[in-house]
C-alpha positions in Angstrom: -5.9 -41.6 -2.9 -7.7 -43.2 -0.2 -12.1 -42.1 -0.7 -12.1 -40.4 2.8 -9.6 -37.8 1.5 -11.6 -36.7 -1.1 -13.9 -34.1 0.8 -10.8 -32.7 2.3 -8.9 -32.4 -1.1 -11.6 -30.9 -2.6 -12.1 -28.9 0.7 -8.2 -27.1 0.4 -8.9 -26.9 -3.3 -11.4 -24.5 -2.8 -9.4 -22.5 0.0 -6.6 -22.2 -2.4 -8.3 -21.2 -5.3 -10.9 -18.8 -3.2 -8.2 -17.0 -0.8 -6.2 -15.4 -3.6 -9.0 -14.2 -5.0 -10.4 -12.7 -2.0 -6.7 -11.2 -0.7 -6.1 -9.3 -4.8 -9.4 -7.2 -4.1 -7.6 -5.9 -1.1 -4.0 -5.7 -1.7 -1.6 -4.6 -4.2 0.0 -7.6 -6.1 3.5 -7.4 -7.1 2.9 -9.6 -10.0 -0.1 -10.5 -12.7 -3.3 -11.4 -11.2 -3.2 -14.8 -13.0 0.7 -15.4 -12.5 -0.1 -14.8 -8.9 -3.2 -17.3 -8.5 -1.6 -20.2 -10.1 1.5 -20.0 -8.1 -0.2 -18.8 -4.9 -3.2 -21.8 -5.4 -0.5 -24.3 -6.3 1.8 -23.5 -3.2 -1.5 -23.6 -0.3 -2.9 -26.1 -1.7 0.0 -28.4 -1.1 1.0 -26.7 2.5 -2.1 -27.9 3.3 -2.1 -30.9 2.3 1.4 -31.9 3.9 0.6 -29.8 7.1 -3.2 -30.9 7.8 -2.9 -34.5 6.3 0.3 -35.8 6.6 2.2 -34.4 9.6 -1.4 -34.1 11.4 -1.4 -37.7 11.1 2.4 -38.3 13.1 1.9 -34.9 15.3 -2.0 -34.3 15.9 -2.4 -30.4 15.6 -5.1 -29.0 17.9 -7.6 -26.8 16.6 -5.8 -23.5 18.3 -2.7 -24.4 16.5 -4.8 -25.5 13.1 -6.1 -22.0 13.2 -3.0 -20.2 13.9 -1.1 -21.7 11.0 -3.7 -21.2 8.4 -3.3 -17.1 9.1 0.5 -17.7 9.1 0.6 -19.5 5.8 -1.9 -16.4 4.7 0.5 -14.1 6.2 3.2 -15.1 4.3 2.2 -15.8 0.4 0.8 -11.8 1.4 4.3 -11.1 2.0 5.4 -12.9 -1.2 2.8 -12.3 -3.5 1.7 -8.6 -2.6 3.1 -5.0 -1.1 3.2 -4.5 2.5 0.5 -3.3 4.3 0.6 -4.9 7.5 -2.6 -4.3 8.8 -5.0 -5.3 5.8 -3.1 -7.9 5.6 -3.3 -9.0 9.1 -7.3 -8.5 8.3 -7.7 -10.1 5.3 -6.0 -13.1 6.6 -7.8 -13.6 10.1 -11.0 -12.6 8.5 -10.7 -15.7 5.3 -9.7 -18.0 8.1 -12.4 -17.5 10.5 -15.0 -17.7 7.7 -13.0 -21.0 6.6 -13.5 -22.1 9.7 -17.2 -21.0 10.6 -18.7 -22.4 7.4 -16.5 -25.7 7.9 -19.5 -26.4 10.6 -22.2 -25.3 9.1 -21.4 -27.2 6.1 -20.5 -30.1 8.5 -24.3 -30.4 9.6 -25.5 -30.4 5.9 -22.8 -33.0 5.0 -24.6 -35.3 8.0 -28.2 -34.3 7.1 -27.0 -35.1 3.3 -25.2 -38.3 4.2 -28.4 -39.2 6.7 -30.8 -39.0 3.1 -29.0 -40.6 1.0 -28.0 -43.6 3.0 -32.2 -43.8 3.3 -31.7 -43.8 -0.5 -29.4 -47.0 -1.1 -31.6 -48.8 2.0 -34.6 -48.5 0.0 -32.4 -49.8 -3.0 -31.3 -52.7 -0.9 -35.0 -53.4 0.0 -36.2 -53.3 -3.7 -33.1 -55.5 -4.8 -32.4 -53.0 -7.1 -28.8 -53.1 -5.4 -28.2 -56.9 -5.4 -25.4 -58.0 -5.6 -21.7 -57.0 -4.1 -20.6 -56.0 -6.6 -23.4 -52.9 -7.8 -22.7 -52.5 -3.9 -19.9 -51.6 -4.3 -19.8 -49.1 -7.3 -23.0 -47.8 -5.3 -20.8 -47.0 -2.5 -18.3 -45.2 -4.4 -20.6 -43.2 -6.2 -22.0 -42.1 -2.3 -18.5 -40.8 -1.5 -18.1 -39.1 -4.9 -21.4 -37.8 -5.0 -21.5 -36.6 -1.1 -18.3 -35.2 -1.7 -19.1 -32.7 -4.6 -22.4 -31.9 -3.1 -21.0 -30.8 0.3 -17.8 -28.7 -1.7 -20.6 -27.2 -3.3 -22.4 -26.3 -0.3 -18.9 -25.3 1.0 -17.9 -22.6 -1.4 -21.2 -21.5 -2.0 -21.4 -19.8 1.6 -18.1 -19.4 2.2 -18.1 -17.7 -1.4 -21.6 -15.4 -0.1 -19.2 -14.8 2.9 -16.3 -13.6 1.3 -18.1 -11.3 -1.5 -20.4 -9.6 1.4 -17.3 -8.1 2.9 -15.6 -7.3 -0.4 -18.6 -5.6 -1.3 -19.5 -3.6 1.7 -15.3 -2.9 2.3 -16.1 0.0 0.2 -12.9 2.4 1.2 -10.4 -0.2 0.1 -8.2 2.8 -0.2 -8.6 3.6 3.4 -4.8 3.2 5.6 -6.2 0.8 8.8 -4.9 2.5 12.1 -4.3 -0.7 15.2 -7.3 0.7 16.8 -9.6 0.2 13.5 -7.9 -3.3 12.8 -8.8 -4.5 16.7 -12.6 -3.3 16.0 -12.8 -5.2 12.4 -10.7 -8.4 14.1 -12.4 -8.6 17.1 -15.2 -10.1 16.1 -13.8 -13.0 14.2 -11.4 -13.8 17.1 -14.6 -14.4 19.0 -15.9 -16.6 16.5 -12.8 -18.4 15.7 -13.3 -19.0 19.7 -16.7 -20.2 19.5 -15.9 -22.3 16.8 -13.0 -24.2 18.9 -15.3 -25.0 21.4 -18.2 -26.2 18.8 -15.7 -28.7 17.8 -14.8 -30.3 21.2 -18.7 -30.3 21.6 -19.3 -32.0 18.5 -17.1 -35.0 18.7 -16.8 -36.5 22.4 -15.5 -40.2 22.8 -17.7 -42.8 25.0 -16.8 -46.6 26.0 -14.0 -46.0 23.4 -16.3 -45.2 21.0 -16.7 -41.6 18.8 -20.2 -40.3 19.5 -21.3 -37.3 17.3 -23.4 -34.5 19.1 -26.1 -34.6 16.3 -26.7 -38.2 17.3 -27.1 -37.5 20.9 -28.6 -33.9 20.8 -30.8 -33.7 17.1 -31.5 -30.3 18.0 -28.1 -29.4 17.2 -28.2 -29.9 13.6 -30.6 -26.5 13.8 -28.4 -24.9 16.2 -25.1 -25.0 15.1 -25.6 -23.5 11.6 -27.7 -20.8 13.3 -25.5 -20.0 15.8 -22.2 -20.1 13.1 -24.5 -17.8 10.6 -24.9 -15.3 13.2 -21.1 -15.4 13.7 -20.7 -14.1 10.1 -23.4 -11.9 9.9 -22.0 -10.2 12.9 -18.6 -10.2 10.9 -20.1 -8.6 8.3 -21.9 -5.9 10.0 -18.9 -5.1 12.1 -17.2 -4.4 8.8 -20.5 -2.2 7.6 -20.2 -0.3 10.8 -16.6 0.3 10.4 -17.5 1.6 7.0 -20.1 3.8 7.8 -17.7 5.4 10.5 -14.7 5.8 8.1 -17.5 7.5 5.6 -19.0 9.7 8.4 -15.8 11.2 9.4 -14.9 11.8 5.9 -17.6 13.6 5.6 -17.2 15.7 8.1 -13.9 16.4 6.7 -15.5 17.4 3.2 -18.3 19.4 5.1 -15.5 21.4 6.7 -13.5 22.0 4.2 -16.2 22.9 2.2 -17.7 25.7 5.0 -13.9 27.1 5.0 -13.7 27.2 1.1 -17.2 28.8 1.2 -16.0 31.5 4.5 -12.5 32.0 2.4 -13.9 32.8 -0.7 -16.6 35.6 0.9 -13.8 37.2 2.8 -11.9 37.3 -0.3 -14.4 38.2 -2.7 -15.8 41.2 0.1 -11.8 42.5 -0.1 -12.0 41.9 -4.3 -15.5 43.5 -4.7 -14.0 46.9 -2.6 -11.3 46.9 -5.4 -14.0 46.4 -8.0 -16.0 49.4 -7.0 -12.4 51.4 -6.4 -11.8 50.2 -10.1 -15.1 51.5 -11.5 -14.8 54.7 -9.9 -11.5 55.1 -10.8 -11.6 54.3 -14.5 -14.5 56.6 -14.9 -13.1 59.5 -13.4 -9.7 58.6 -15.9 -11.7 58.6 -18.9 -13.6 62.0 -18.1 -9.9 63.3 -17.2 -8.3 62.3 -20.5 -11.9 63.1 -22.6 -11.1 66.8 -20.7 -7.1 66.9 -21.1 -7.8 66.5 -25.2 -10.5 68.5 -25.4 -8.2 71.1 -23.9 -5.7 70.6 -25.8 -7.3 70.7 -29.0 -9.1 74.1 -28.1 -5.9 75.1 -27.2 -3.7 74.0 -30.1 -6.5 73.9 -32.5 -5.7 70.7 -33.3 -4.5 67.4 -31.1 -0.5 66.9 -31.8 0.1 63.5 -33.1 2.6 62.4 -30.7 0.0 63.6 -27.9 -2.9 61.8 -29.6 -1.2 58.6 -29.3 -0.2 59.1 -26.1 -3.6 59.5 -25.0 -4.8 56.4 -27.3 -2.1 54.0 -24.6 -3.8 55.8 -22.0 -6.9 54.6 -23.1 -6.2 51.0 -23.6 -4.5 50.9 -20.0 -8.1 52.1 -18.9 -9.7 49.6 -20.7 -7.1 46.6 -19.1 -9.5 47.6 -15.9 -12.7 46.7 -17.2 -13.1 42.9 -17.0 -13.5 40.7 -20.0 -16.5 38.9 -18.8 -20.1 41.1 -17.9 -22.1 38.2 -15.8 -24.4 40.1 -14.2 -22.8 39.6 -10.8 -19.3 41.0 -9.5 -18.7 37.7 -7.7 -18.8 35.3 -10.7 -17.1 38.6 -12.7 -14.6 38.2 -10.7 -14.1 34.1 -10.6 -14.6 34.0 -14.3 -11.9 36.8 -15.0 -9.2 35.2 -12.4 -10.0 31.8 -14.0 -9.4 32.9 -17.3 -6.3 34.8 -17.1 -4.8 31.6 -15.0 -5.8 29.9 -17.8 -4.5 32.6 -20.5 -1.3 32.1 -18.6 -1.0 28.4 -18.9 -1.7 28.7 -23.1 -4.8 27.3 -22.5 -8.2 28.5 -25.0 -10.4 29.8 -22.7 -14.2 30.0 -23.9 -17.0 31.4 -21.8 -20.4 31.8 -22.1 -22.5 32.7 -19.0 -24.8 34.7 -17.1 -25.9 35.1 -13.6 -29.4 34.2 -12.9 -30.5 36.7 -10.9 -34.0 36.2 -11.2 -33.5 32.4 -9.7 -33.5 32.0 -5.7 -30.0 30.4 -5.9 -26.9 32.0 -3.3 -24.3 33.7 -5.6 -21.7 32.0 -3.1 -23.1 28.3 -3.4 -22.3 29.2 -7.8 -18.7 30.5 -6.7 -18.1 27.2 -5.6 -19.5 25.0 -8.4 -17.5 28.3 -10.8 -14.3 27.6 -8.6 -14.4 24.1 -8.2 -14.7 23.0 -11.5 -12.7 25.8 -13.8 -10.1 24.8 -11.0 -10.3 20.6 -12.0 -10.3 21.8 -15.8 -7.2 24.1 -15.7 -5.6 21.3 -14.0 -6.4 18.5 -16.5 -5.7 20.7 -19.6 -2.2 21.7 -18.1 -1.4 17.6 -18.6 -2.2 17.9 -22.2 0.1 18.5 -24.7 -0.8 20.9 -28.0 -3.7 22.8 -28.2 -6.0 22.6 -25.4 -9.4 24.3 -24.4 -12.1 24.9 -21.5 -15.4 25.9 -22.2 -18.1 27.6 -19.8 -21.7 27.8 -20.7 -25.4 28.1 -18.4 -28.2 28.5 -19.1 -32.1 28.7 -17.5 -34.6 26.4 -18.3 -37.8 27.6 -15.9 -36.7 27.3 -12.5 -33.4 25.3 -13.7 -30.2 26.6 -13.5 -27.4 24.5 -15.9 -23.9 25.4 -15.8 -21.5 23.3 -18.5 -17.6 23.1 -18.5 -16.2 21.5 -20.9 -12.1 20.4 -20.9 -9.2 18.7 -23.0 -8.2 15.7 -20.6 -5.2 13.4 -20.8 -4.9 10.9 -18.1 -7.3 8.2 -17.4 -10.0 8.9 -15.5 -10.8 5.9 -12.7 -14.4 6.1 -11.3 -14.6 5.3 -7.6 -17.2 2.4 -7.0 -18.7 4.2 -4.2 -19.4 7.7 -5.0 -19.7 7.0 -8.7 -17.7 10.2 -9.1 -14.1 10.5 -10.9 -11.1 9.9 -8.1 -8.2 12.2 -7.9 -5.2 11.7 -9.6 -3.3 13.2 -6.6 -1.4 11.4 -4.1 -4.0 12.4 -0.9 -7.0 11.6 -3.3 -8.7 11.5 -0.1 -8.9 15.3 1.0 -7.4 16.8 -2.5 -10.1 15.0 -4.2 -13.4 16.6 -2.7 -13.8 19.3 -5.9 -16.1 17.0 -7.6 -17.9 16.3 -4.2 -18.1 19.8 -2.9 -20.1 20.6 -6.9 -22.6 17.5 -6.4 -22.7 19.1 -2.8 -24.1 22.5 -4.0 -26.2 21.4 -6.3 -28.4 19.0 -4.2 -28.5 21.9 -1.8 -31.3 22.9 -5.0 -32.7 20.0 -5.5 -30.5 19.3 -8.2 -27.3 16.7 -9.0 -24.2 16.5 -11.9 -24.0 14.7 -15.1 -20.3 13.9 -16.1 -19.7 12.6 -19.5 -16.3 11.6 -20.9 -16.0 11.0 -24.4 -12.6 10.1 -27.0 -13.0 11.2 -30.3 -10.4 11.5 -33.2 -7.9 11.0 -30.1 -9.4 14.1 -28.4 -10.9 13.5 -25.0 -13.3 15.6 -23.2 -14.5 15.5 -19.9 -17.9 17.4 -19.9 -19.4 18.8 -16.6 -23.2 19.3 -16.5 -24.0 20.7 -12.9 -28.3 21.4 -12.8 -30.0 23.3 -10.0 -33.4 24.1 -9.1 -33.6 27.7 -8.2 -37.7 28.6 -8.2 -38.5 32.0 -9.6 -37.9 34.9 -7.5 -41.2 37.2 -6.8 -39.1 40.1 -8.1 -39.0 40.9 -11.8 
């Protein structure tokens, strides 16, 4: 292998190696991540090799075409190696190139500032006759190449490497289906630079009297320039990507705010109908328990004594009454009423149901924000129990603490819980985790509203898992007793 391929090799090593890597954190392989990288390494770094080295030197390839066969190649081990998603993958692939490309020239200036040092290195050698003979010369010489050559890879992966993880890293919604419009904002910006890069390379090398003259030689200020110039590229990359981000989270947020104020305005027009009923329902089992108190009383002045046929009659009576009271006394109809409907869905489903709690009426704190947290989260657990098989159980519990509001539900779990990276909350299990899974969200939601937060802890014992809900709020004392 001939000394001036080295860099190059070691150049297309590195692509190989670092492009797979970068495409798995964005696309779904078909295969093992490792199975994948060795095949997918193995295959670009030898298309490469035969296309950039060895038909390049029978049929030059411009820099256009260069550029455009690198996402090509991309584009298809995507196609082999990953499912289709056409236009992450049309991202990922001009994206990788364009940093490839971009750092190329910035770690071109090092390699000549590099090369410039330690050539001032082996003179002073020469002038010292510490180098004196051909032959250390020579073995001099070869360790330059080898030496230069490592340094400069080095240097290569290292930004390209800073590159590639400040996208991966601030790509948070990796989940998020790219529309053409989003793709043309997030590619835009590394066409330009892949078009600014093509014309930094016909300004760099220029041929004169027959001769190749190197811009750094003839312009010195370029050796500042050109890595300035080629880092703002990226960073403008990168921020078009952060920007992008931003948006996709702003709108979502909207979306969750909506949804939210429509859970909120649906639940106060159904609770206004419910609490009607409620009061209907008070009235209505007082006035039949004064009726049947009357109707045996009459009878038993009249008979002198209650027939036993009648008595039980009046005893069913009773215990239809008593279906109308509810179960759970909170201190508030609204969460009376949650906690009742929450636990007969859950009755219904053969699931325990366990609850402990008490309105804090004395705390500043909206009835309706609680009906969401109650909703919300009684809602997630009956839905994660109903996966479990055997005996299963949800537990409700608050508490006050001073000004501090805690409410705790507890729930058997089955599936495996994934924590998103971004919100550091649990994701849905659902297909549209993006607008079914805002439950979680909309909690956290409420309680900041006070100045609070949640506190989720899973935990697997004696093949049991729970997921425990903490939600804390920060209601200050009302001036009322």
């Amino acid at each position: 292998m001939s000394k001036m391929l080295l860099l190059p090799v070691f150049i297309y090593l590195i692509d190989s190696v670092v492009s797979c890597i970068y495409t798995w954190d964005f696309l779904k392989g078909k295969y093992g991540k490792r199975a994948v990288l060795a095949v997918w390494g193995t295959i670009y770094f030898f298309i490469e090799i035969l296309i950039f080295e060895i038909l390049n030197n029978s049929f030059p390839i411009s820099e256009v075409t260069g550029i455009i066969l690198n996402v090509c190649i991309l584009l298809l081990l995507q196609f082999l190696f990953f499912k289709k998603d056409m236009q992450k993958q049309i991202f990922v692939s001009v994206s990788f190139v364009t940093g490839k490309e971009i750092v190329k020239y910035i770690a071109s200036v090092f390699s000549v500032i590099f090369t410039g040092v330690w050539n001032r290195i082996l003179d002073l050698l020469l002038e010292k006759e510490i180098i004196n003979t051909l032959e250390k010369l020579q073995i001099w010489t070869d360790v330059s190449v080898v030496v230069i050559a490592v340094i400069c890879s080095l240097f290569y992966i290292l930004l390209l490497a800073v590159y590639l993880f400040s996208i991966n890293k601030k790509f948070v919604r990796k989940d998020h289906l790219l529309q053409i419009h989003e793709n043309i904002f997030l590619i835009l910006p590394c066409i330009a630079a892949l078009c600014i890069s093509v014309t930094i390379k016909m300004m760099v090398v220029s041929i004169e009297d027959g001769m190749t003259v190197m811009i750094y030689d003839t312009v010195p200020e370029t050796k500042f320039w050109i890595p300035v110039i080629c880092t703002l590229l990226l960073a403008t990359i990168i921020a078009s990507v952060i920007l992008f981000q931003k948006l996709v989270q702003y709108n979502e947020e909207i979306k969750k705010r909506a949804i939210l104020e429509n859970q909120v305005w649906q639940m106060q027009k159904e609770i206004e109908e419910i609490q009607d009923i409620y009061a209907d329902m008070r009235g209505l089992r007082h006035d039949m328990r004064s009726h049947l108190t009357n109707i045996s009383l009459l009878v038993k002045n009249t008979a002198g004594s209650l027939n036993e046929e009648l008595e039980s009659y009046i005893g069913k009576m009773e215990e239809t009454v008593k279906k109308l009271d509810f179960h759970y006394q909170t201190g508030n109809p609204i969460t009376d009423i949650i906690i009742h409907q929450k636990g007969q869905d859950a009755e219904k489903k053969q699931i325990e149901f366990i609850a402990d709690f008490v309105y804090p009426s004395k705390l500043l704190i909206d009835v309706y924000d609680i009906a969401v947290i109650l909703n919300n989260a009684l809602e997630n657990a009956i839905e994660a129990c109903c996966k479990v098989k055997g005996v299963k159980q949800i537990k409700l519990h608050s508490y006050v603490k001073g000004s501090l509001f805690f409410i705790e539900v507890e729930n058997d779990f089955e599936e495996k819980i994934v924590i998103e990276q971004e919100s550091e909350l649990p994701a849905s299990s659902k297909d549209n985790g993006s607008m079914h899974g805002i439950g979680i969200s909309n909690i956290q939601r409420c309680a900041k509203k006070y100045m609070g937060d949640i506190d989720i802890v899973i935990s697997d014992t004696d093949s049991q898992k729970k997921f425990s809900l903490t939600v804390m709020m920060n209601g200050k004392l009302s001036v009322r007793a």
